[in-house]
Structures are given as structure tokens and as C-alpha cells.
C-alpha positions in Angstrom: 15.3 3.3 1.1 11.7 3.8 1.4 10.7 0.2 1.1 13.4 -0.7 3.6 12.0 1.3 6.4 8.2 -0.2 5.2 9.4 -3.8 5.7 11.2 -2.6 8.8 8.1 -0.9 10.3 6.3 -4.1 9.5 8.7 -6.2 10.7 8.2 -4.9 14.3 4.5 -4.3 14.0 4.0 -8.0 13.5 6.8 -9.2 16.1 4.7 -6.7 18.5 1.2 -8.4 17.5 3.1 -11.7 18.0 4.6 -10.7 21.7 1.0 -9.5 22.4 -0.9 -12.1 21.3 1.5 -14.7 22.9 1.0 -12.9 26.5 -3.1 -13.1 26.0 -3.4 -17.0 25.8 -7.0 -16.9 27.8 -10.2 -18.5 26.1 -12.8 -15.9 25.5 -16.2 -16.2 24.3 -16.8 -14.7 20.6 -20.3 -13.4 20.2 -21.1 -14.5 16.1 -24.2 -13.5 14.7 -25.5 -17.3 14.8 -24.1 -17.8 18.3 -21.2 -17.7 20.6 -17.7 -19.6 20.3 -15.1 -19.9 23.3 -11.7 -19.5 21.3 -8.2 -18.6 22.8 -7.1 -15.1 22.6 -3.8 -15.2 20.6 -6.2 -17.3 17.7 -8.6 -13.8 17.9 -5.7 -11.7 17.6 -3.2 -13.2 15.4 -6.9 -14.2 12.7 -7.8 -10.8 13.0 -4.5 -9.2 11.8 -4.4 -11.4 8.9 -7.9 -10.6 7.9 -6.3 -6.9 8.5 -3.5 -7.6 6.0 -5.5 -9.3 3.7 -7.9 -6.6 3.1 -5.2 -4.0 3.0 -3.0 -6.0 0.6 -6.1 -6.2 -1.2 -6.6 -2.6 -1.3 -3.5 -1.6 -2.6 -3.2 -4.4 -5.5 -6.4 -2.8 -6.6 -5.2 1.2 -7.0 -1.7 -0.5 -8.1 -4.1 -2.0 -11.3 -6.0 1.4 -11.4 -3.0 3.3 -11.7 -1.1 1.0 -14.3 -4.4 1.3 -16.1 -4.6 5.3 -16.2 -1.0 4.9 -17.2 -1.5 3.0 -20.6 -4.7 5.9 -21.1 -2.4 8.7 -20.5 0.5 7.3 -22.9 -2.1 6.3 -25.4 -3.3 10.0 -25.2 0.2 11.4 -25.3 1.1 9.2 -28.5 -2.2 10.5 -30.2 -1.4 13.9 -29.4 1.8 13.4 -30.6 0.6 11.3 -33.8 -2.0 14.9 -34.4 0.7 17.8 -33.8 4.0 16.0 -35.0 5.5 16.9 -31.7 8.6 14.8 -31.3 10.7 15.8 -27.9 14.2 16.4 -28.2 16.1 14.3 -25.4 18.8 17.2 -25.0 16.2 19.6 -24.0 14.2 17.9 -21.3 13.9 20.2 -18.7 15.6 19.2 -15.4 13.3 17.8 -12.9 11.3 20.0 -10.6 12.5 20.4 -6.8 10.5 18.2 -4.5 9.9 20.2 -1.3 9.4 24.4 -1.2 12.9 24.6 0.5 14.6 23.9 -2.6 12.7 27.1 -4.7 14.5 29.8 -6.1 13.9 33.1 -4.4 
């Protein structure tokens, strides 16, 4: 449900950038660090939200990889640990999962 309301929310961020940058069609001067470029508006806006995305997409595939990689540490550490004590778990006692929010305690 989660990713649902994600794409949602993105959905109507970008048809917002797209209304916006529609409406501000003007040619303005871009001061670049070698010199100055007259481009429209909506080609500003909409290239600077893609840059935007870009780097944030970027971002996140990066701390997926880092997580996926402490993941195979961790299990290769649990499976040593394991290998060392001769623990094996017993599926019918795994303890039921903890509550998520501080409502949900036992008083």
C-alpha cells in the first residue's frame, strides 16, 4: 500500500512540475560559469527536475546495494555463528513478531 501512495504522490508532483512549467514558457537568460544562455523557462524547469530525479534515484540504488551488501555479511555471520554453537532454530518456536508502534505494548 505503501508504494501505491509513493507512485501516487509522484504522480501529482510531476503532473504539478508539468502544469507549472507549461504556464512559464518565457526565455530567460542562464548565467553558466563560461557565459550566459537565453533558454525558455519550461526547458529550465522540466531539465532541472530530471537532474533532481536522477541524482535521487541515484541515491537510493546506492543504499539499496549497501544494504543488500550488509545483508549477505550479516547472514554469513549468522551461518558462522551457527556453524560454531550448533544452534539450529526450531520453526515452532519463533517468537511472534514484535508490535510496531508503542500503542500496541502490553501494560
Amino acid at each position: 500500500m505503501k508504494m501505491q501512495w509513493s507512485l501516487i504522490a509522484g504522480l501529482l508532483f510531476a503532473l504539478l512540475t508539468a502544469i507549472f512549467a507549461v504556464i512559464n514558457v518565457d526565455p530567460v537568460n542562464v548565467n553558466l560559469l563560461f557565459g550566459t544562455v537565453r533558454v525558455p523557462l519550461i526547458l529550465l524547469i522540466i531539465g532541472c527536475t530530471l537532474i533532481g530525479g536522477l541524482i535521487v534515484g541515484s541515491y537510493g540504488i546506492y543504499r539499496q546495494y549497501q544494504m543488500q551488501k550488509e545483508i549477505k555479511s550479516l547472514a554469513g555471520q549468522l551461518i558462522h555463528i551457527q556453524e560454531v554453537t550448533g544452534y539450529t532454530p526450531d520453526p515452532t518456536e519463533m517468537p511472534e513478531a514484535a508490535p510496531q508502534d508503542k500503542d500496541n505494548l502490553p501494560q
